[in-house]
C-alpha positions in Angstrom: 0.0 0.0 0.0 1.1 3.6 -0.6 1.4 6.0 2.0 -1.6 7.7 1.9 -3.7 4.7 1.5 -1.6 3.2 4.9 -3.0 6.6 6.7 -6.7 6.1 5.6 -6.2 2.5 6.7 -4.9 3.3 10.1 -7.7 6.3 10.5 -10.4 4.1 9.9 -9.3 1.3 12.6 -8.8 3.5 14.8 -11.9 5.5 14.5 -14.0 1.9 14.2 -12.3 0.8 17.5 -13.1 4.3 19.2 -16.7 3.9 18.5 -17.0 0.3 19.1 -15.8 1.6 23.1 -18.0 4.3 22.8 -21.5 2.6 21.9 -22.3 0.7 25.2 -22.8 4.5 26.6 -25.3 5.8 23.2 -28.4 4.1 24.9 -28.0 5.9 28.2 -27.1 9.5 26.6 -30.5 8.7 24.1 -32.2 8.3 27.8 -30.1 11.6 29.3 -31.1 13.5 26.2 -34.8 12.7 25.8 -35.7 13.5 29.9 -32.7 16.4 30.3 -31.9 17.9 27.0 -33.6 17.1 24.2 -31.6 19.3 21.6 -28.3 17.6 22.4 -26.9 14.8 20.9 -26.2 13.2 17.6 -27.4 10.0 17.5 -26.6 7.0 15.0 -28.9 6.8 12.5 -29.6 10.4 12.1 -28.7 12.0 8.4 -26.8 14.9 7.9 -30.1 16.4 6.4 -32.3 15.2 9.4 -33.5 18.0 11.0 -34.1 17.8 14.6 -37.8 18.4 16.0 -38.1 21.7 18.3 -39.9 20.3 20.5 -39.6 16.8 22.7 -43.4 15.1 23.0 -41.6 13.2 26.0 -41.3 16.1 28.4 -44.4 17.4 30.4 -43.2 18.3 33.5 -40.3 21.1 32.5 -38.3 20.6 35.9 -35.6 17.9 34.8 -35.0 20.5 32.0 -35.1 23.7 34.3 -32.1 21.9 36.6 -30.3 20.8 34.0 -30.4 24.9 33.0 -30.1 26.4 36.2 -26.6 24.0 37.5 -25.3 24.9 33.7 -26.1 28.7 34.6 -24.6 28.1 38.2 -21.4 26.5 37.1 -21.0 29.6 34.6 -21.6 31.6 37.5 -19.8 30.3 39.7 -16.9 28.8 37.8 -16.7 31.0 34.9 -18.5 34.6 35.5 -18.6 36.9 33.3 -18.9 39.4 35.3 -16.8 38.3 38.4 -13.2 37.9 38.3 -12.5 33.6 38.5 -8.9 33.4 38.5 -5.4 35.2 38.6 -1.8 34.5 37.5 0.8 33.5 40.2 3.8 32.1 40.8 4.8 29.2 42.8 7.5 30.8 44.6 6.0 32.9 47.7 8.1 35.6 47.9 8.1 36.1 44.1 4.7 37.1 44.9 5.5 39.9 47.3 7.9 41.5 44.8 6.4 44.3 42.8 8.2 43.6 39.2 6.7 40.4 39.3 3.4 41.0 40.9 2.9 43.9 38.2 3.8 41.5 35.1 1.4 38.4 36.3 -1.9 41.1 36.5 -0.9 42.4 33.2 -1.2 38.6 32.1 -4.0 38.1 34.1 -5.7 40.9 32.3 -4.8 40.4 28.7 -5.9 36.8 29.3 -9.9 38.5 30.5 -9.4 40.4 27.7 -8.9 37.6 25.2 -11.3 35.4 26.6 -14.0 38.6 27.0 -13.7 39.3 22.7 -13.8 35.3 21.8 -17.1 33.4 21.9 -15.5 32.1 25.4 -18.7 32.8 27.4 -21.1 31.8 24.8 -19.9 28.2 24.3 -19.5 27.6 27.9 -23.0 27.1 29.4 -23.8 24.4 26.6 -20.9 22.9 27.7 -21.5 23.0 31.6 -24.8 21.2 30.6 -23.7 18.2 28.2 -21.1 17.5 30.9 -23.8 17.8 34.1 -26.4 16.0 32.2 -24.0 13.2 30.2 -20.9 13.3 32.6 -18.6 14.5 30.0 -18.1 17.8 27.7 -16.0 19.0 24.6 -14.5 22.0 23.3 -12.3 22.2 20.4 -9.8 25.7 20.9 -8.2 26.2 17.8 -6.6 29.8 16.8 -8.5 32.5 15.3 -6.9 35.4 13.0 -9.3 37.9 15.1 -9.7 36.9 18.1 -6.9 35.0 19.1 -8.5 31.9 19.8 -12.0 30.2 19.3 -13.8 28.0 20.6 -16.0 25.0 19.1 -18.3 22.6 21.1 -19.1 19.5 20.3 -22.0 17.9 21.1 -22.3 14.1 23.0 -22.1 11.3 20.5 -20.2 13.2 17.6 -16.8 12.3 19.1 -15.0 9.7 20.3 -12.1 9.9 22.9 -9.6 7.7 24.7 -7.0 8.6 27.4 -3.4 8.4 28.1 -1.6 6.2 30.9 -2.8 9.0 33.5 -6.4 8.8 32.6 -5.8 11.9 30.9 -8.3 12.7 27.7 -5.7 13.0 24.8 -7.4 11.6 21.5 -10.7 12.9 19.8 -11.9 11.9 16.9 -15.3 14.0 15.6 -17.9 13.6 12.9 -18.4 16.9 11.4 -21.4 17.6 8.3 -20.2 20.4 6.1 -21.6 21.5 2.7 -19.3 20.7 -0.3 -18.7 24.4 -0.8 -17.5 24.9 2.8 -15.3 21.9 2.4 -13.5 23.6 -0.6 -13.3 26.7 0.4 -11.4 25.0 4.2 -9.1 22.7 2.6 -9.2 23.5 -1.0 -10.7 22.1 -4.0 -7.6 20.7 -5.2 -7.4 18.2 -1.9 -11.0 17.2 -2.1 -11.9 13.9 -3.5 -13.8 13.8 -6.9 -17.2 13.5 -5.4 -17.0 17.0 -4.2 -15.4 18.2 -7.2 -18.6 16.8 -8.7 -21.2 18.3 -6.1 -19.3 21.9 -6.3 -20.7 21.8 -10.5 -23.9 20.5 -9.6 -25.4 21.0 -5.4 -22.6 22.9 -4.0 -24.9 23.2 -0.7 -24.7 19.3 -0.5 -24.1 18.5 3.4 -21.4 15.7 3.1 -19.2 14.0 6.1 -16.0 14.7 7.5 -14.0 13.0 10.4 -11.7 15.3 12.3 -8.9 13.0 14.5 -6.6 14.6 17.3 -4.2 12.2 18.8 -0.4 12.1 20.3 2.6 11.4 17.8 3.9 8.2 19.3 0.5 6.4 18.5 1.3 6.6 15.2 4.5 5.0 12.9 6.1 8.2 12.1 7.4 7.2 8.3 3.7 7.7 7.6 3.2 11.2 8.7 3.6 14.4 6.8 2.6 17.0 9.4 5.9 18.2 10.5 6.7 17.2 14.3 4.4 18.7 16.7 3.4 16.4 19.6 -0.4 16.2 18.6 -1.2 15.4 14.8 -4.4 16.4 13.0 -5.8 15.2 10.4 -9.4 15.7 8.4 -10.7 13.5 6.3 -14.1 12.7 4.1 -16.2 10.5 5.9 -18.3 9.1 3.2 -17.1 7.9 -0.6 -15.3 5.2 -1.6 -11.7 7.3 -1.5 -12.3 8.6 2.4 -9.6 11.6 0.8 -7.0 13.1 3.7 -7.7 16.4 3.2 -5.0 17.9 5.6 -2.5 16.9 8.1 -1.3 19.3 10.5 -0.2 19.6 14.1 -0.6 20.7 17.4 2.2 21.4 20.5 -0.8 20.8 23.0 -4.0 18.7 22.9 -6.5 21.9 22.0 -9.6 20.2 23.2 -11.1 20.5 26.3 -12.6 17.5 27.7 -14.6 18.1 31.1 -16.0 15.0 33.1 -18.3 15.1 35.6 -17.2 12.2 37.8 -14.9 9.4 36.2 -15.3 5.6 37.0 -11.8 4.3 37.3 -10.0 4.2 34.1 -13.2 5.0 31.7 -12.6 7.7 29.4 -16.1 8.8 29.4 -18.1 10.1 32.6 -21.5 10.1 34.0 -23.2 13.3 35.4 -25.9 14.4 37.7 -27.9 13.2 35.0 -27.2 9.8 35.3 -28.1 9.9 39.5 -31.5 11.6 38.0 -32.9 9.6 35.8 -35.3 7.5 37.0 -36.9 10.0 38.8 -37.3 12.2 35.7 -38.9 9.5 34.0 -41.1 8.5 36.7 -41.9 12.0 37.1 -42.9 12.7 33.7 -45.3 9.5 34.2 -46.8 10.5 37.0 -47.9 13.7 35.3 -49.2 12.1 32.5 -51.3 10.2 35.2 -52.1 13.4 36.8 -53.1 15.2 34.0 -55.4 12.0 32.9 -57.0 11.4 36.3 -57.8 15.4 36.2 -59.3 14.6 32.7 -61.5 11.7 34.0 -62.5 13.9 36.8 -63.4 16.7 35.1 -64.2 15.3 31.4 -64.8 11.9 32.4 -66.3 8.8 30.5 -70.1 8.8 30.2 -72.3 6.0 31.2 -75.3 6.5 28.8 -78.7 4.0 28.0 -78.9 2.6 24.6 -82.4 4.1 24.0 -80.0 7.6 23.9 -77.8 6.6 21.2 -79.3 8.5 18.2 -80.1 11.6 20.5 -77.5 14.5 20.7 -76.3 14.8 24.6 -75.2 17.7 25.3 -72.5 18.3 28.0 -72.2 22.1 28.0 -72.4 23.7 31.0 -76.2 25.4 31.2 -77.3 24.5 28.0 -81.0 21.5 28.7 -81.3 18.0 27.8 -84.7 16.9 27.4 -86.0 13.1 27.6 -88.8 10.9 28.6 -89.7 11.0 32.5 -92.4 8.2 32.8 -91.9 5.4 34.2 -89.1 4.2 36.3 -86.3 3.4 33.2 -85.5 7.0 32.5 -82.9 7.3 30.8 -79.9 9.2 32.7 -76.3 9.7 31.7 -73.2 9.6 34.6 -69.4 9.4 34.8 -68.4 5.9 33.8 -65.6 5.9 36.9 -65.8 7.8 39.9 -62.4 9.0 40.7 -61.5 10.0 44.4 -60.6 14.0 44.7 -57.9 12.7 47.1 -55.5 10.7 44.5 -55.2 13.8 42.6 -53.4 15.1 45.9 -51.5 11.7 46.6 -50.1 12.1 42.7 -48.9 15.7 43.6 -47.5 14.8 46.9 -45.3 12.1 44.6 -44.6 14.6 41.8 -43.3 17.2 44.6 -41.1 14.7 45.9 -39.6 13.6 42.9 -38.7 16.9 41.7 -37.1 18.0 45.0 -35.0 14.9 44.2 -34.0 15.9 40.5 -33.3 19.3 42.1 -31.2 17.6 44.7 -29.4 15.8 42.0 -28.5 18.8 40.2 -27.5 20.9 43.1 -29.6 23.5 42.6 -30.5 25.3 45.7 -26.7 25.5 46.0 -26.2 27.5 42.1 -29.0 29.8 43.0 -27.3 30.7 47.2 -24.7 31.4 45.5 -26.0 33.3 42.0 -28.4 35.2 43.7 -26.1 36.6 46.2 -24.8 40.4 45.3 -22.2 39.7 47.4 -18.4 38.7 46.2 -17.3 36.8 49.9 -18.6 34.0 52.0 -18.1 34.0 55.5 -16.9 30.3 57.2 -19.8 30.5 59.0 -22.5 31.1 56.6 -21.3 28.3 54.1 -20.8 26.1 57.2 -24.7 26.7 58.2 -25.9 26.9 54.9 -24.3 24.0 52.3 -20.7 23.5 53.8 -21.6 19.3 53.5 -22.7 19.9 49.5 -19.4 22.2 48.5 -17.4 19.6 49.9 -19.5 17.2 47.8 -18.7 19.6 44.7 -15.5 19.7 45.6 -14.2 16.8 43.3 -16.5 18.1 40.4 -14.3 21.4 40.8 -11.1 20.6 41.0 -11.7 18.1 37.6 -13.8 21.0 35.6 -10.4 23.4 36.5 -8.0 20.5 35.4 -9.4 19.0 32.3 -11.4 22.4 31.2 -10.2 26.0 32.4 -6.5 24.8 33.2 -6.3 23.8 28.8 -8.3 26.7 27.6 -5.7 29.2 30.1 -2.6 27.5 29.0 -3.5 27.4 25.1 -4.5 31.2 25.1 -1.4 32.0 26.9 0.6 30.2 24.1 -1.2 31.7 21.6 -0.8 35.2 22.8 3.2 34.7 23.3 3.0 33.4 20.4 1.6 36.4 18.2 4.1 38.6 20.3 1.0 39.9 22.9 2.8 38.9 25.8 4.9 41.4 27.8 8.5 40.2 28.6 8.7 39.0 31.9 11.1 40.9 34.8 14.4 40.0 35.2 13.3 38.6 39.1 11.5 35.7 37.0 14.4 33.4 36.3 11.6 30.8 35.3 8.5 31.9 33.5 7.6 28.1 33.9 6.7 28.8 37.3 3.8 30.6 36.7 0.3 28.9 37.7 -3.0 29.7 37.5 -5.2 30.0 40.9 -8.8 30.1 40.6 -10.9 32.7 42.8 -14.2 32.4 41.8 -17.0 32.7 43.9 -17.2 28.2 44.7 -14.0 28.6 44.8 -13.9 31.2 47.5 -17.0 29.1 49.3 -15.2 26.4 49.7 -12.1 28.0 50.5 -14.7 29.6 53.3 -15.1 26.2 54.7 -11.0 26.2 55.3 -11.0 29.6 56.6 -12.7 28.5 59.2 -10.3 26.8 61.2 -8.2 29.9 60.7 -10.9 32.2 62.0 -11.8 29.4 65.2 -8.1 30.0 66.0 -7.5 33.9 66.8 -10.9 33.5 68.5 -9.8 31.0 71.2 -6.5 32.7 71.2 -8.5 36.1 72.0 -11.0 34.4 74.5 -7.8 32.6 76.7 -6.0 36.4 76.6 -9.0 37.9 77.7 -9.8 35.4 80.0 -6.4 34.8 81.5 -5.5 38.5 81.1 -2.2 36.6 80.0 -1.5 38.5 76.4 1.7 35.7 75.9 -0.7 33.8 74.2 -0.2 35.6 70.9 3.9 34.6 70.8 2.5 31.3 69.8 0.6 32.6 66.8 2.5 34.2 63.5 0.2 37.0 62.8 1.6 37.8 59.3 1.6 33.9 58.2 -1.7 33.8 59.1 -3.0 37.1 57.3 -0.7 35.8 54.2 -2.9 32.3 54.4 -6.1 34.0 54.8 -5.6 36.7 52.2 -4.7 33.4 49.7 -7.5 31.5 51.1 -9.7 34.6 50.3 -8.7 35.1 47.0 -7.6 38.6 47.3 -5.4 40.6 45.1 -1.2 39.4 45.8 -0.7 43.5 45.5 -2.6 44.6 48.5 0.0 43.0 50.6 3.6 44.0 51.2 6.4 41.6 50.8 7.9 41.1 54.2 11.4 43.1 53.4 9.0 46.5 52.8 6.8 45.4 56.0 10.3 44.7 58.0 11.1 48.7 56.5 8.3 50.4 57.5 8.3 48.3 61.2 11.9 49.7 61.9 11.0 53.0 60.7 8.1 53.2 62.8 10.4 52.0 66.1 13.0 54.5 65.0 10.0 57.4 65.1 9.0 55.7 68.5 12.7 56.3 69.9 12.9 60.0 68.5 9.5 60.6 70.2 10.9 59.0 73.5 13.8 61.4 73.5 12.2 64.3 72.6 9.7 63.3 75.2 12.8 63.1 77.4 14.0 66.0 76.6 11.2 68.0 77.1 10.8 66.4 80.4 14.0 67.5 81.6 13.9 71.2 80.3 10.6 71.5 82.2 12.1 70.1 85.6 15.3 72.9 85.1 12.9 75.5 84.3 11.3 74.3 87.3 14.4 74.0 89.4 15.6 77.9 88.4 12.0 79.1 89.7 12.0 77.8 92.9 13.8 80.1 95.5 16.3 79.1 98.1 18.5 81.1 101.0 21.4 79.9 98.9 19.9 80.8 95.3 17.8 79.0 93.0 17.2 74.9 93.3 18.9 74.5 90.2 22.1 76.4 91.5 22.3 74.1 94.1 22.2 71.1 92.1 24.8 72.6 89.5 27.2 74.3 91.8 30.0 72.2 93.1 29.5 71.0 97.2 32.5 72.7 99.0 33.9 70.4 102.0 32.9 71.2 105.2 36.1 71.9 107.8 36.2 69.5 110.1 35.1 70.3 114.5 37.5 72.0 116.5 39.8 69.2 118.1 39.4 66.8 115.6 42.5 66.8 113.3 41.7 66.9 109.6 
């Protein structure tokens, strides 16, 4: 086989096997998306011209739909606001971060990375991606680099991709089914790369939707003698999906994996995840059966099933409220029409006592009353206490969810802005006190972040209180040489999230301490001084037989001559 024809080869086993892992998860994601969100998802069987219906006949009772939007308008919130700052520049090394220089360059990056992420479509993509990854466990975004913006971001919806992970359970393969028209395929990746079929449908339907399969995978998965994409760690390649030919249409290359991959909770090595959704599924389904049931017994109650004598069939009954019926009264057979079954008021309240319960639970699920404390709130801070009282047990919960959304999702889409804005030059050059710019991090303030750092603070806090409480109890103030004040306001103001510049470095705090102490000792001595002129002043006023006090004390004592008789 020729080269190219050994690449289509490999592409296609590969992409088979991906999908052959992938399909014992399509039945449960069909289930997730008809019950949590029904415009997600592409599922097998669906052509590239099948249009998908606006409206799901499956969902009656909105509320599995309404917290599936409110966590995905919570996690913006309170991950990725907008309007809220969510996350700073830093630097491993502490006292690094007390330094000026240095503090000055990482908000500068700090801002230019808002800046970039504020003109992308950053903030649009993101709450459809907070809600495929709380409703199917796992979420993807491909960030690829844009000639106006810097950087863009695609999503792709569950069941268009495959992925696999690395040895560290780390997403780093994607392979994606895309639909394009035959025009837009030309126009991408020319017409001289596209396979004759398109050539064809460019003369004839240009606006032809066809198939392409984009694949994103490391370099050492592949045998390099077949690969033509230069030698970045990450190859690409696109492909057409349909046809005989299944013509490469472009190789190129990546030095990071540009795909974020959040998962909502991972099951050992699995390389696909499971969400809220997954917890809330059976009571959305039951739920949207019990108000079908609902809605029927209200029917039979108050349109029920008539009971009606044969001799009435080819008579019009009328069953409008005031209008008159009018029949035969003699004899004891009259004819009389009544409700077929006789439904008890009661179950009506039995079936809404069942339907509130079950939608608590979906809420539960889906951590709602937690988003909303913590949306609704105009303030930026949590105390310890007020997350301890209100959800401290349910942040804690989150807490794994959190730490994997800013690993797999915010940590990638940081890292490749930064790289794409050093490389187009943006950057500033770092200060001379940065000997490695490798050393920068990224630390996350936003407002769960903050709530759950509450929930730490809170030993902190518990600490100078029963430090105060034995001083003021023991009127022993010694207690405080145990406690390092300035270690603990450092900790707290991390812990807080608050702004590395507000702080001094210790050499400037150690600066303005001995200043102050030299101030202090001139005072004292001054004081001193003063002191002493006023006692001379005083001294010279008062009046003696032998002068003034202050002579007295300045004059020399003359010896006294010793008694007669007593030899000197």
């Amino acid at each position: 086989m020729s080269t190219t024809q050994d690449q289509r080869e490999y592409y296609r086993r590969r992409k088979s096997a991906l999908i052959q892992d992938r399909q014992p998860y399509e039945a449960a994601w069909r289930e997730l998306s008809d019950n949590f969100a029904p415009f997600r998802g592409r599922w097998t069987g669906e052509s590239a011209q099948q249009k998908r219906p606006k409206t799901s006949r499956k969902i009656i009772d909105p509320t599995p739909l309404l917290a599936a939007r409110t966590a995905a308008s919570g996690m913006l919130a309170g991950f990725t606001s907008p309007s809220r700052v969510w996350f700073r520049a830093i630097t491993r090394d502490i006292k690094l971060r007390e330094n000026k220089a240095v503090s000055k360059w990482l908000d500068e990056v700090t801002r230019l990375l808002y800046d970039t992420f504020a003109g992308s479509n950053f903030y649009n993509v993101m709450p459809q991606t907070y809600e495929e990854a709380v409703v199917f466990g796992t979420g993807a975004v491909l960030v690829l680099p844009d000639p106006k913006t810097i950087v863009r971001f695609f999503p792709i919806t569950i069941n268009s991709y495959a992925i696999a992970t690395n040895e560290d359970n780390v997403v780093d393969t994607i392979y994606r089914d895309i639909t394009m028209t035959a025009r837009s395929v030309a126009r991408m990746f020319g017409e001289s790369n596209c396979s004759d079929r398109i050539k064809s449908l460019l003369k004839t339907a240009p606006d032809t939707l066809v198939a392409v399969t984009h694949s994103i995978e490391p370099r050492e998965t592949f045998n390099r003698a077949l690969l033509g994409a230069g030698s970045m760690p990450f190859v690409s390649c696109w492909w057409e999906t349909d046809g005989a030919e299944n013509k490469v249409l472009r190789m190129s290359g990546f030095p990071r994996f540009p795909v974020m991959a959040p998962r909502w909770s991972v099951n050992e090595t699995d390389a696909y995840g499971y969400g809220a959704g997954s917890l809330a599924l059976g009571m959305a389904k039951d739920l949207q059966l019990s108000s079908r049931r609902k809605q029927q017994t209200k029917d039979k109650m108050t349109n029920p099933t008539l009971l009606a004598p044969s001799t009435l069939r080819n008579r019009t009954i009328s069953q409008t409220s005031g209008d008159i019926v009018y029949f035969d009264a003699a004899g004891s057979d009259s004819p009389t029409v009544k409700p077929m079954h006789l439904i008890d008021p009661r179950s009506v309240q039995v079936l809404m006592e069942d339907i509130d319960g079950m939608r608590e639970g979906i809420n539960h699920a889906f951590y709602v009353d937690l988003f909303l404390m913590l949306t609704m709130s105009d303030r930026r801070q949590f105390t310890a206490r007020e997350v301890e009282e209100r959800h401290e047990e349910k942040l804690l919960m989150l807490a794994p969810v959190l730490e994997r959304f800013e690993a797999e999702m915010l940590d990638v889409a940081i890292e490749l802005t930064f790289d794409e804005l050093v490389r187009r030059g943006r950057m500033p050059p770092p200060p001379r006190e940065l000997d490695n710019p490798e050393s920068i991090e990224i630390e996350y303030i936003s407002i769960l972040s903050q709530a759950q750092r509450a929930v730490g603070m809170g030993g902190n806090e518990r600490l100078y209180q029963t430090a105060g409480a034995i001083a003021q109890m023991t009127g022993d103030v010694s207690v405080w040489d145990k406690i390092d004040t300035d270690q603990l306001l450092d900790e707290t103001a991390a812990m807080a999230g608050s702004t590395p510049t507000i702080l001094r470095d210790d050499e400037e705090v150690k600066a303005i301490r001995a200043n102050r102490a030299k101030v202090q000792q001139q005072a004292q001595q001054a004081q001193l001084q003063q002191q002493q002129a006023d006692t001379a002043k005083t001294l010279s006023e008062t009046k003696t037989p032998e002068g003034s006090a202050l002579d007295q004390l300045t004059q020399p004592q003359q010896e006294l001559a010793p008694p007669a008789g007593v030899a000197a």
